[in-house]
PyMOL commands that place a pseudoatom at each C-alpha (Angstrom):
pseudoatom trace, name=CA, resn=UNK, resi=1, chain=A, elem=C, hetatm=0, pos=[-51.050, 45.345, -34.721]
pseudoatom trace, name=CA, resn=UNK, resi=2, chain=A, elem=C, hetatm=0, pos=[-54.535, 46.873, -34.912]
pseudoatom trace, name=CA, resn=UNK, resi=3, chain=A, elem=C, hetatm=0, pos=[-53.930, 49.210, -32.136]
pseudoatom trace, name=CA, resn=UNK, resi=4, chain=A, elem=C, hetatm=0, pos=[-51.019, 50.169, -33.847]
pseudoatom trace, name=CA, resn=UNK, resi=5, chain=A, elem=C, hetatm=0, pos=[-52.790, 50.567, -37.025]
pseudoatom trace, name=CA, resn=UNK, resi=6, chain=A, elem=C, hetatm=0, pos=[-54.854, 53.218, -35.454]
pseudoatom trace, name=CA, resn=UNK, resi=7, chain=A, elem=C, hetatm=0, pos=[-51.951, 55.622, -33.794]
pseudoatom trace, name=CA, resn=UNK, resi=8, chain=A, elem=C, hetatm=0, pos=[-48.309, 56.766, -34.911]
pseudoatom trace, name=CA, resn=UNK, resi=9, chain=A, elem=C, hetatm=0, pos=[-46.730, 55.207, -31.881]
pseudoatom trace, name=CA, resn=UNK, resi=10, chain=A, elem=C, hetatm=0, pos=[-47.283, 53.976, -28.817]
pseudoatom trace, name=CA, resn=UNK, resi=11, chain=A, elem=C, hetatm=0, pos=[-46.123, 53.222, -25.310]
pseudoatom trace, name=CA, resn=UNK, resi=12, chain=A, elem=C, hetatm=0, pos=[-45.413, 50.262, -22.872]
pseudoatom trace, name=CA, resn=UNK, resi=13, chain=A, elem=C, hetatm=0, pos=[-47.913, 51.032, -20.857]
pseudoatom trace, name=CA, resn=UNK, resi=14, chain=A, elem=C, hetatm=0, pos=[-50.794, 51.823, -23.541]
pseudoatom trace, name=CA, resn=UNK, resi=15, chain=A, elem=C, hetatm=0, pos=[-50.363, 48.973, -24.990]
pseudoatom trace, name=CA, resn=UNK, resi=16, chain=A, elem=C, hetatm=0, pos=[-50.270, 46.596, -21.855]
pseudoatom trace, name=CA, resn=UNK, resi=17, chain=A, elem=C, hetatm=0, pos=[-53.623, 48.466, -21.065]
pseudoatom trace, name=CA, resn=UNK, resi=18, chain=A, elem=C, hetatm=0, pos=[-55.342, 48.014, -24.367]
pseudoatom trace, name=CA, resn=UNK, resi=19, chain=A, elem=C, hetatm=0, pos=[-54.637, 44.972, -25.102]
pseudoatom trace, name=CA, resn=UNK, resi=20, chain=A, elem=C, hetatm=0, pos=[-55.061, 43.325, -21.372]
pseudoatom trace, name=CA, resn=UNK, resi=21, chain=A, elem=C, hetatm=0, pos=[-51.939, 40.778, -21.474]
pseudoatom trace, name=CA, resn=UNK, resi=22, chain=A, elem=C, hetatm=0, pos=[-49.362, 40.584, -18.917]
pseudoatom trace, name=CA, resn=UNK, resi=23, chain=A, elem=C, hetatm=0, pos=[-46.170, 42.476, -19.287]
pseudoatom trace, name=CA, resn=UNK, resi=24, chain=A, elem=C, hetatm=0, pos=[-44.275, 39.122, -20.262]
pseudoatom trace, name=CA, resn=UNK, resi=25, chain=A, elem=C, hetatm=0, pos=[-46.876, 37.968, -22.553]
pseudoatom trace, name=CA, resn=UNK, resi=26, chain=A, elem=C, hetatm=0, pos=[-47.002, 41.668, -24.474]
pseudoatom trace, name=CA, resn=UNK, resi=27, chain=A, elem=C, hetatm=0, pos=[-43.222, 41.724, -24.901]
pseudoatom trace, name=CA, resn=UNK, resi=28, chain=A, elem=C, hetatm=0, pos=[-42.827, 38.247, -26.141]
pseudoatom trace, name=CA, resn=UNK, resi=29, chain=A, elem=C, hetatm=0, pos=[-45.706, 39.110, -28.872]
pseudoatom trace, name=CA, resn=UNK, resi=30, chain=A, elem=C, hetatm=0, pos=[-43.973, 42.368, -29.206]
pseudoatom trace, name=CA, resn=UNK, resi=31, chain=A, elem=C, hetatm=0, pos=[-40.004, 40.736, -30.221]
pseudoatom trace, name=CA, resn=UNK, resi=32, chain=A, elem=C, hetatm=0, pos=[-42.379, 38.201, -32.476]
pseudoatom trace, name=CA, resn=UNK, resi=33, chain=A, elem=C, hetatm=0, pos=[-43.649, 40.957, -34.786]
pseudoatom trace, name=CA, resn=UNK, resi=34, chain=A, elem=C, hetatm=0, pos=[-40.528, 42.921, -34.509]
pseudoatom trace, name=CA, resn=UNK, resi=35, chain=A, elem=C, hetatm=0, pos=[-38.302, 39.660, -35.593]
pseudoatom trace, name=CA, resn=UNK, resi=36, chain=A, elem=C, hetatm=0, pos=[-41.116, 39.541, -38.593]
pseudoatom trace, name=CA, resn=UNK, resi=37, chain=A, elem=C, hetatm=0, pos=[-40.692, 42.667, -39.401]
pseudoatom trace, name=CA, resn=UNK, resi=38, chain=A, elem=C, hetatm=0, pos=[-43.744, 44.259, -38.615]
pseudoatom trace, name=CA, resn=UNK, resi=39, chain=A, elem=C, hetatm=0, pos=[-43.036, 46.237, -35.979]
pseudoatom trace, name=CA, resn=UNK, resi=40, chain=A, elem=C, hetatm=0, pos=[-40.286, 48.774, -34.675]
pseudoatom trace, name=CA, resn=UNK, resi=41, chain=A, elem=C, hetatm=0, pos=[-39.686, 48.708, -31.049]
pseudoatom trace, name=CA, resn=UNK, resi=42, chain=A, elem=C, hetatm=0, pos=[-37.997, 51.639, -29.514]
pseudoatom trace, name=CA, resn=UNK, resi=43, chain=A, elem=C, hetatm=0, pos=[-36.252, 51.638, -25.749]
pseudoatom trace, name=CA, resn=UNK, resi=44, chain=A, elem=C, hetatm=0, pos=[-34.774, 54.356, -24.247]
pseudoatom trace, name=CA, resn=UNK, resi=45, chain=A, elem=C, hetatm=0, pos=[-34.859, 55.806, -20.501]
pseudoatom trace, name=CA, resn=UNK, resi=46, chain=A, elem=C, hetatm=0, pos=[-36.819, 58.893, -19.011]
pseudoatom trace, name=CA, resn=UNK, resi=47, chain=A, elem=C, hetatm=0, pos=[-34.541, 59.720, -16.388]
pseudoatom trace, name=CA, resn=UNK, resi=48, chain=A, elem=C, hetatm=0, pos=[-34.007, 56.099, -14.643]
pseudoatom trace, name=CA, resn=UNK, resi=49, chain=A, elem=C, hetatm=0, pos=[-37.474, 55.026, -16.031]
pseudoatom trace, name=CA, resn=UNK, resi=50, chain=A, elem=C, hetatm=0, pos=[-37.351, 52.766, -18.750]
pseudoatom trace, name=CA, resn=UNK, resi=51, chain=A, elem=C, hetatm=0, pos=[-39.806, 53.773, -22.057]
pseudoatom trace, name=CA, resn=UNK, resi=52, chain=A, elem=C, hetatm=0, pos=[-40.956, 51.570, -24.423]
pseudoatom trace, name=CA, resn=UNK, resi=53, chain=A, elem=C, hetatm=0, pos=[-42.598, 52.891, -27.850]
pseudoatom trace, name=CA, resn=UNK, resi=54, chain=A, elem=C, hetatm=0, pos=[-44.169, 50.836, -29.907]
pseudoatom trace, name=CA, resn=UNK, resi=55, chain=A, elem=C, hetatm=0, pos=[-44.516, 51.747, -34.207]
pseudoatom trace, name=CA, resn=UNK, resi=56, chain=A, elem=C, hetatm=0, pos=[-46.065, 49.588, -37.364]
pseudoatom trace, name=CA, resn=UNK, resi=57, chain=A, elem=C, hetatm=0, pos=[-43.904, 49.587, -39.790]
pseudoatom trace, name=CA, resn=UNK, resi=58, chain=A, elem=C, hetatm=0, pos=[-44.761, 49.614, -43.760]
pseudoatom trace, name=CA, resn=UNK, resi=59, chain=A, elem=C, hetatm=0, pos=[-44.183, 45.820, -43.936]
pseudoatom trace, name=CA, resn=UNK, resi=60, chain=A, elem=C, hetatm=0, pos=[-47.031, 45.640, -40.839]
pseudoatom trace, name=CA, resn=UNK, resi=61, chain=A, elem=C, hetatm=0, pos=[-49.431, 48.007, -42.122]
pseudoatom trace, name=CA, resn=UNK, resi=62, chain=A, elem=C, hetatm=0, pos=[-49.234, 45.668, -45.748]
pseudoatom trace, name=CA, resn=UNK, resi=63, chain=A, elem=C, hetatm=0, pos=[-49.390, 42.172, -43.836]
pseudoatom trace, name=CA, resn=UNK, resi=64, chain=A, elem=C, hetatm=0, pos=[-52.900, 44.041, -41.680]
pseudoatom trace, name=CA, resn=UNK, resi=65, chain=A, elem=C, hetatm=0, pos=[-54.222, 44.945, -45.057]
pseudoatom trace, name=CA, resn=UNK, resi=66, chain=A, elem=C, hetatm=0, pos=[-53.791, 41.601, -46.682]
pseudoatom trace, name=CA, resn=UNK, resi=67, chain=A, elem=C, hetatm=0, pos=[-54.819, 39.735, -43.297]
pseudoatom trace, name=CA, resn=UNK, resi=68, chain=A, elem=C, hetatm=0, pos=[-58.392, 41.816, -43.804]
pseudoatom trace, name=CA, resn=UNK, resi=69, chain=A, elem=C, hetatm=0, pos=[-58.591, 41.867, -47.588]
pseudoatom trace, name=CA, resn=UNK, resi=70, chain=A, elem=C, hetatm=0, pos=[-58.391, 37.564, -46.923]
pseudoatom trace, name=CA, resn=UNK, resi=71, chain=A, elem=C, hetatm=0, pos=[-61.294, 38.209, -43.670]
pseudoatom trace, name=CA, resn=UNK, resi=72, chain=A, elem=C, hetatm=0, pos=[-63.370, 40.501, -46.107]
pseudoatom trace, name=CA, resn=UNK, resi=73, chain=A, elem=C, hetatm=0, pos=[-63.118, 37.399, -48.575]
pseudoatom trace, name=CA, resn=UNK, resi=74, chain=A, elem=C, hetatm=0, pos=[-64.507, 34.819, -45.820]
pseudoatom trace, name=CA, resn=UNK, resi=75, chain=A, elem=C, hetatm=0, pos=[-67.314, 36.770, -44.908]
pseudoatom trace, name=CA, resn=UNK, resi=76, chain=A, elem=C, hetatm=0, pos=[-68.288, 37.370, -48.202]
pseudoatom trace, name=CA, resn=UNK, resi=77, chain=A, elem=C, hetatm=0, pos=[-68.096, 33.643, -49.282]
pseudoatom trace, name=CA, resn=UNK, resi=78, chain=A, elem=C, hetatm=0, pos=[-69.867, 33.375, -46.431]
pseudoatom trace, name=CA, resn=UNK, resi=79, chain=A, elem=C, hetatm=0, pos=[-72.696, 35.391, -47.092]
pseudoatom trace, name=CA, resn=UNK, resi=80, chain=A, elem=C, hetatm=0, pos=[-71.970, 37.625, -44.089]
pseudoatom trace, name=CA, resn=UNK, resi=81, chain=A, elem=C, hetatm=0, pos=[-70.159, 40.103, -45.533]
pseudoatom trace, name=CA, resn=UNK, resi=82, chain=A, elem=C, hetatm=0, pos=[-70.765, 43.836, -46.281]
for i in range(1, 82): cmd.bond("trace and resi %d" % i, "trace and resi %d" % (i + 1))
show_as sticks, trace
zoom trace
């Protein structure tokens, strides 16, 4: 979901690549979030190639925000914070 916080879309292949998983492992991660809600997943074909696109969707970019309002919190409790 970060790398998707940081782009409009993106593909298959990106993602695999930035994140360093295995194709299995990204897609199962991938239906997770999109079952939650947080993500859109988009499949469609260039030519006889498959393409998968990757989005965030408003429900995401909320549950990121929260997830480092609550990290913010710990650090500053902490004394690490900013």
């Amino acid at each position: 979901m970060m790398i998707l916080s940081g782009v409009d879309e993106a593909d298959f292949k990106f993602m695999l690549s930035a994140t360093g998983t295995t194709k299995g492992n990204l897609s199962s991660h991938a239906d997770r979030l999109e079952q939650a809600g947080y993500i859109e997943i988009t499949k469609s074909f260039n030519g006889k190639i498959p393409n998968t696109r990757y989005r965030l969707t408003p429900a995401g970019k909320s549950a990121l925000e929260k997830y480092w309002a609550v990290i913010d919190e710990m650090r500053a409790l902490s004394g690490k914070g900013p």
